[in-house]
C-alpha positions in Angstrom: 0.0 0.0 0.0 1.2 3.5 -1.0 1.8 5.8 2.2 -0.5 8.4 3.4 1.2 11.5 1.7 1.7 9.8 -2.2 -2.0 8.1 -1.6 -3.2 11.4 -0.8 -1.9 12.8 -3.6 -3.2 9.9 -5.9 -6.9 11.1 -4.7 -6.1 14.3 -5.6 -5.0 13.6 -8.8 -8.1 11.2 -9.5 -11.1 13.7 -7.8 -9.6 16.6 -10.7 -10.2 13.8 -13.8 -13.8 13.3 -13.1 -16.4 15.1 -12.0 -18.2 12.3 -9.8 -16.1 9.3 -8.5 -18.2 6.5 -6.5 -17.1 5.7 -3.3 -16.2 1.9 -3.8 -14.9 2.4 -7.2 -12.6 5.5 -5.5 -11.0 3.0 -2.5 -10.8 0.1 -5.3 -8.7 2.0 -7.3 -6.3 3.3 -4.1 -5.7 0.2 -3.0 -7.8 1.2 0.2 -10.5 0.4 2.4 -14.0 2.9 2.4 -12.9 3.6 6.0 -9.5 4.8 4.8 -10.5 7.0 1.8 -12.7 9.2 4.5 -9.7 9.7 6.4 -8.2 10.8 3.2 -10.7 13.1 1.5 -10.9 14.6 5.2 -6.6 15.3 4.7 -7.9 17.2 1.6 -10.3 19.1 3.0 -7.9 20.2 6.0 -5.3 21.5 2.9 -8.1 23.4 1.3 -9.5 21.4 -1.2 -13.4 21.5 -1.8 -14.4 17.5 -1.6 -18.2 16.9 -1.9 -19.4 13.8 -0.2 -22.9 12.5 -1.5 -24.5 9.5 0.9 -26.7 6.5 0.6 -26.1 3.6 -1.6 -25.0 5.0 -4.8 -22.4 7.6 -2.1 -19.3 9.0 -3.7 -17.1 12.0 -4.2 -16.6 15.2 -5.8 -14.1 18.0 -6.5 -16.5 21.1 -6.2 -15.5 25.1 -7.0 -13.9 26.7 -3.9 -13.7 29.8 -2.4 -10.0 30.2 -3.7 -8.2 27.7 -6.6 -6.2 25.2 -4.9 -2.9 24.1 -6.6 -3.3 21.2 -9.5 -1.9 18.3 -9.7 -0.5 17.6 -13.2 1.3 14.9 -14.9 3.9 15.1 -17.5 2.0 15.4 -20.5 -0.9 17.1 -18.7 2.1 20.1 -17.9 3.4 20.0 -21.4 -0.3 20.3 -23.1 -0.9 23.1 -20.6 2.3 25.0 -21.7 1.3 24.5 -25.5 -2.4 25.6 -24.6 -1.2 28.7 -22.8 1.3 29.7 -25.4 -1.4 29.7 -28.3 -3.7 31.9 -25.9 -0.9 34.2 -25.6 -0.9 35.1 -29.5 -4.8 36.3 -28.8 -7.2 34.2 -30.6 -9.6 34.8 -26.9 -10.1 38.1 -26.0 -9.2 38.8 -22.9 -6.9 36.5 -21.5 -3.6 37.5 -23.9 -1.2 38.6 -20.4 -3.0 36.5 -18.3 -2.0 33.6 -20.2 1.6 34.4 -20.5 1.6 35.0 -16.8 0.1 31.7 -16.1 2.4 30.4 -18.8 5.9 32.2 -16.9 4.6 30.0 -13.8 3.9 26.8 -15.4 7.6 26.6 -17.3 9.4 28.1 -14.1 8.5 25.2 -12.5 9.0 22.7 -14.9 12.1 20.2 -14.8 14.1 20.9 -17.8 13.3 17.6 -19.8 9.7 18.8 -19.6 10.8 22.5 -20.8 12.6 20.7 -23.6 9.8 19.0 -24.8 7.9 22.3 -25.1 10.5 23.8 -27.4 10.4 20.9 -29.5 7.0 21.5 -30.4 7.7 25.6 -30.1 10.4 25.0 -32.7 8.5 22.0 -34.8 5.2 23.8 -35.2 3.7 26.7 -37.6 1.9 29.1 -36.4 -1.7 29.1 -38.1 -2.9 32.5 -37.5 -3.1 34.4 -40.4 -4.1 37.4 -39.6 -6.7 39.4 -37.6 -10.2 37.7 -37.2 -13.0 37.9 -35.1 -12.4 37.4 -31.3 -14.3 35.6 -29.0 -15.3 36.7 -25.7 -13.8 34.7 -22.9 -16.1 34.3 -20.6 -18.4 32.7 -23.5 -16.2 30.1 -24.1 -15.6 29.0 -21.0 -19.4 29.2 -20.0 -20.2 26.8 -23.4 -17.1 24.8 -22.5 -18.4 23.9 -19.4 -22.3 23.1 -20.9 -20.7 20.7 -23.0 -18.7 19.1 -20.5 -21.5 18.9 -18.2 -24.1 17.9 -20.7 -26.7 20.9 -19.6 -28.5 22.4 -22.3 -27.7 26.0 -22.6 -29.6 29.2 -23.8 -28.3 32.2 -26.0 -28.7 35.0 -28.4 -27.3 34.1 -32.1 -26.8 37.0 -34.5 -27.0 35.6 -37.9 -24.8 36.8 -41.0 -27.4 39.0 -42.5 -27.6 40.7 -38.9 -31.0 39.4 -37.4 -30.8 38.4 -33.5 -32.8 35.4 -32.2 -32.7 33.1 -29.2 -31.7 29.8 -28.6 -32.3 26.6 -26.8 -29.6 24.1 -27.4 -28.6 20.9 -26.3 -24.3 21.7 -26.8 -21.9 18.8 -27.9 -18.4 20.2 -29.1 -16.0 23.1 -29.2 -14.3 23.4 -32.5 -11.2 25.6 -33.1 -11.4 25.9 -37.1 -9.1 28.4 -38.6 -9.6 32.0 -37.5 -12.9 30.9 -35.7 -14.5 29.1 -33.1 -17.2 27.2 -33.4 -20.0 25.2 -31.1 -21.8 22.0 -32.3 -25.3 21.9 -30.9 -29.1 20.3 -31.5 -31.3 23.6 -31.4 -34.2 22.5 -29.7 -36.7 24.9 -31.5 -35.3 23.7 -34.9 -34.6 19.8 -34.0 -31.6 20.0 -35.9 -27.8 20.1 -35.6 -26.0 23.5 -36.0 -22.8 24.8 -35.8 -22.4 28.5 -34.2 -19.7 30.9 -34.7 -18.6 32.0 -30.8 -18.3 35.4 -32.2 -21.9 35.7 -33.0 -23.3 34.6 -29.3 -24.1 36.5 -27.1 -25.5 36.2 -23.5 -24.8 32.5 -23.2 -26.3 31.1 -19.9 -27.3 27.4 -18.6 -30.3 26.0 -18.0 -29.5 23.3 -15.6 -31.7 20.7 -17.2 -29.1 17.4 -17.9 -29.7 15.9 -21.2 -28.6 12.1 -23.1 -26.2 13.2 -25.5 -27.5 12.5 -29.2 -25.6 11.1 -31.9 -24.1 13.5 -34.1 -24.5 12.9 -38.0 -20.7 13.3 -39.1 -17.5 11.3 -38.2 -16.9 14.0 -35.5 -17.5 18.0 -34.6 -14.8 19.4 -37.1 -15.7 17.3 -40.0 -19.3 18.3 -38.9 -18.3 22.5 -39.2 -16.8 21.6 -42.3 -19.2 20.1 -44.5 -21.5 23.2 -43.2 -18.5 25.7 -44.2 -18.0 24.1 -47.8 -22.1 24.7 -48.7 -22.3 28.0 -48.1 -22.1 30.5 -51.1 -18.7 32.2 -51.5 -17.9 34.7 -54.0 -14.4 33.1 -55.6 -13.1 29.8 -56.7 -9.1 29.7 -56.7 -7.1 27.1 -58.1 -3.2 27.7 -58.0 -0.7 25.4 -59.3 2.0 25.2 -56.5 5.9 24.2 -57.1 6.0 21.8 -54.0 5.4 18.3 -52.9 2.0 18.2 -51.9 2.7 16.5 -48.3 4.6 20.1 -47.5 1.5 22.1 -48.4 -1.3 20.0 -46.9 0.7 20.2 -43.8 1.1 23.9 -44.0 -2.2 24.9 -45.0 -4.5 22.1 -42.9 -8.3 22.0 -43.8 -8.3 25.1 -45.8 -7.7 24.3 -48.7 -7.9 21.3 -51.2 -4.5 19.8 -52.4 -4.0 17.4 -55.1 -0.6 15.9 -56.1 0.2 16.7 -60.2 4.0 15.2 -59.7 6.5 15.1 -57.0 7.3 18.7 -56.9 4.0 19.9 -57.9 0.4 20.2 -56.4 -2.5 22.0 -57.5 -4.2 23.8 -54.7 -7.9 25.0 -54.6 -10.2 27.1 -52.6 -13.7 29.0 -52.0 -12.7 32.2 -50.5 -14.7 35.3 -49.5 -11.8 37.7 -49.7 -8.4 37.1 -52.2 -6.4 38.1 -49.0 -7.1 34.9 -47.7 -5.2 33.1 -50.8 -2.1 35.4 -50.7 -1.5 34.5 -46.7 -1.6 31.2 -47.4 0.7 31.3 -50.8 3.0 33.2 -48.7 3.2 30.7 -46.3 3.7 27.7 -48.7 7.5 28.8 -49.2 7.3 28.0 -52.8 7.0 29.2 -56.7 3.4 29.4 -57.7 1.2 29.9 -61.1 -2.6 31.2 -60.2 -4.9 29.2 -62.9 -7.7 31.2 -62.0 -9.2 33.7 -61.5 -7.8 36.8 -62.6 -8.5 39.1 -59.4 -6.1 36.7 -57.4 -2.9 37.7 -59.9 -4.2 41.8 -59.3 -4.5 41.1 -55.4 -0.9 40.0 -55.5 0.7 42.5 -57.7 -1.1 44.7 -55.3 0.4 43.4 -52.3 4.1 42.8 -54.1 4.1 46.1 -55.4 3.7 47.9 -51.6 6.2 45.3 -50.6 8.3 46.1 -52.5 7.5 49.7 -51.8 8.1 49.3 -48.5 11.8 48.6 -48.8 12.3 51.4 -51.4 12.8 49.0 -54.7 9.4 50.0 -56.2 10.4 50.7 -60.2 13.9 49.3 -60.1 
């Protein structure tokens, strides 16, 4: 049997990956009697943590909100996702939280052993960056109030702003976050229209939970991205672009993920296509391809570029040379 201070912290460690642990499953899994894991949780409580104890036959535990956050208890890859997490929040894709994630993020590292602050410039030094440009932001405390609907399976009202600018409110059973690009995105079966929908984060407003649990559904896609997806690729756009690039085709699917089609033509060529909105959107992503490119179609992509390479090269004062 593990001693009192690393089976304490074993509890710990189990009470913050679930929300509900039952008491006989909670002692099997210590190693310890029911008698035992009281005397435990009560160790907790005496260091500040907020255990829950629910009674009668079906009795367990639970980590509930305190008056003050206690500190975490983390495991390797739980620290380095953290790090990664915090890192990308720094580069303010939430508004809001920018310099309070790199403080959290100057605490988290300080105290990391240095094989563990390794690992995190590997990926640092291994991964692009996929923002590509400004976007619409999305209000932390939104996110965090559908993050925890959909982790706690409570149906959730709100006010959704559609494109064309009308308001209307919403009763939604929620069932995934999706990051996709510049936006963020909610999976959800609107009650009032019993159908799936995907909402853009920066278009609700006022979220707020009902309390009322429901039995998750099953969603009619391989998962939530692939879900936003298909809805993305049927709306109306006002350009097709298709671009023959000078590069394997493995290099650009990597660099430019979902957004854009890729097909191999040899292997140091790939034609690349896309439905855009705005021909800024195709010139980030050429420039971050690294390579030679010919644009097939259509023409306003080749002036957006001789736009942008002429105040380039304006900018460093060899304009006409």
């Amino acid at each position: 049997m593990a001693n009192t201070s690393s089976r304490t912290l074993r509890l710990l460690s189990l009470l913050q990956t679930h929300r509900y642990w039952p008491g006989s499953e909670l002692a099997d899994r210590l190693g310890v009697s029911v008698r035992t894991l009281r005397r435990d949780v009560d160790r907790l409580r005496e260091l500040g943590y907020p255990v829950e104890a629910h009674r009668g036959v079906d009795g367990g535990y639970q980590l509930a909100p305190g008056a003050a956050l206690p500190p975490l208890l983390v495991d390797d890859e739980e620290a380095v996702a953290l790090a990664v997490g915090l890192r990308l929040a720094a580069q303010g894709a939430i508004a809001g939280i920018e310099e309070s994630s790199v403080r959290a993020l100057t605490k988290v590292v300080q105290v990391m052993p240095p094989r563990l602050r390794n690992r995190i410039e590997a990926l640092r030094a291994a991964t692009l960056p996929t923002v590509w440009g400004a976007g619409p932001t999305v209000d932390a405390g939104t996110l965090t109030t559908v993050a925890q609907a959909c982790r706690d399976e409570e149906r959730l009202r709100f006010t959704y702003t559609a494109r064309a600018g009308e308001a209307s409110e919403r009763h939604v059973e929620p069932h995934r976050l999706v990051p996709l690009g510049r936006r963020w995105y909610l999976v959800a079966y609107d009650l009032t229209r019993h159908d799936w929908r995907s909402f853009r984060l920066d278009r609700l407003s006022d979220p707020r939970g009902t309390r009322d649990r429901f039995r998750p559904r099953e969603l009619p896609a391989e998962d939530a991205a692939a879900f936003v997806r298909a809805g993305i690729d049927t709306l109306t756009t006002q350009h097709s672009v298709e671009i023959i690039v000078h590069a394997p085709v493995e290099t650009v699917r990597k660099r430019l993920g979902w957004w854009a089609t890729v097909e191999p033509l040899d292997p140091e060529r790939c034609r690349l296509r896309m439905s855009v909105d705005s021909m800024d959107w195709p010139v980030f992503a050429l420039g971050a391809t690294g390579a030679d490119f010919e644009v097939v179609h259509p023409p306003e992509l080749s002036d957006r570029l001789r736009e942008w390479g002429t105040r380039f090269l304006r900018s460093t004062g060899a304009a006409g040379t």
